[in-house]
N, C-alpha and C positions, 0 to 999 in steps of 0.2 A: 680419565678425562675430567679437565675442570668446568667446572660449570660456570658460569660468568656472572655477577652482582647483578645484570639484570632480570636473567634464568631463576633465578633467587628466588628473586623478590616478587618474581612470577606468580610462579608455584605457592605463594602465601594466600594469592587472588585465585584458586581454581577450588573450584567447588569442587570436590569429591567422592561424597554420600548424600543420602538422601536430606541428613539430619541437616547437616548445614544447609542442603536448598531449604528446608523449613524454617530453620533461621532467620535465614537471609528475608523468605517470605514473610516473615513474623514483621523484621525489621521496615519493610516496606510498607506494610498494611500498616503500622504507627504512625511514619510518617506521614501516607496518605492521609489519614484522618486528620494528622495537627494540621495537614496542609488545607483541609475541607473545612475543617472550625473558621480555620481564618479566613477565606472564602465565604462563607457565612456572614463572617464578621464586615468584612469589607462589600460586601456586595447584598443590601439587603432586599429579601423578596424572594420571588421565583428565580432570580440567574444565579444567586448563590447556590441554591439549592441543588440545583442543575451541575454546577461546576463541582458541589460536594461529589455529587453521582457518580459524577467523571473519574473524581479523585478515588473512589471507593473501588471503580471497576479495573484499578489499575493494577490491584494486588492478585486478583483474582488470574488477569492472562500472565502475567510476570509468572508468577509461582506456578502457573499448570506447565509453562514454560520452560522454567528451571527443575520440578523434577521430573519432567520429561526425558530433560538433558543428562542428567548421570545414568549412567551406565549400572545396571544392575549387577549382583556381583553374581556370578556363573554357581549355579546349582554343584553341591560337592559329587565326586564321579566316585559309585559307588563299583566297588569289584563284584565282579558275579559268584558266585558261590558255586565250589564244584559238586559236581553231581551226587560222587562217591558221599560228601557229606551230610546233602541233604535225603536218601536212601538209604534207610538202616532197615535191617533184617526183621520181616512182621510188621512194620510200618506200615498201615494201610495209604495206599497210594491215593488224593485225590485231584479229579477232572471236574469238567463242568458234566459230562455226561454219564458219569457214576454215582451211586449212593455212597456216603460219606462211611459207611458202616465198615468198609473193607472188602475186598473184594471176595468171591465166589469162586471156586475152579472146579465146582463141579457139574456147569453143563447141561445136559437133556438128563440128568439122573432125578431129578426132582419132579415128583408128581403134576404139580403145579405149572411148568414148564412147559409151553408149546413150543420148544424151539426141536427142529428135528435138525441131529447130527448126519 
């Protein structure tokens, strides 16, 4: 399927990583400023001032805006690992509710042991 000269020319204007919404952001905060200088310039006192402000808080919703908008890219999908390989022979097994040391299989044989079979 063809895509049409204006599908095109589209696709040049869509943002699609974060980097270029940084960019783009970058790009707008410059301009707000050249545009605040001159504001300044032409407007002397407090309403320049005022209108720099303006101009300065413009970059700040734009860009929360824009990397809001892309789409993060999907976490990689990791395969599970079978069993048989993560169990090797004498491998002490561990749990949250075992000592790390390895296990025991010997039970009420140990002096020390209250546990009655």
């Amino acid at each position: 399927m063809k895509m049409t000269k204006r599908l095109r020319l589209a696709r040049l204007f869509t943002i699609k990583t974060r980097t270029e919404a940084l960019f783009l952001t970058y790009a707008i905060a410059v301009g707000a400023i050249e545009r605040g200088l001159h504001y300044i310039d032409q407007y002397q006192g407090y309403s320049g001032y005022v209108l720099a402000a303006a101009c300065l808080g413009v970059p700040f919703v734009a860009g929360a805006k824009l990397i809001d908008s892309v789409k993060k890219q999907p976490a990689p999908v990791r395969l599970p690992v079978p069993a048989e390989l993560l169990r090797r022979r004498g491998a002490p097994r561990l749990s949250r509710n075992r000592p790390n040391g390895g296990r025991m299989n010997r039970g009420s044989a140990l002096r020390a042991s209250r546990r009655r079979d």
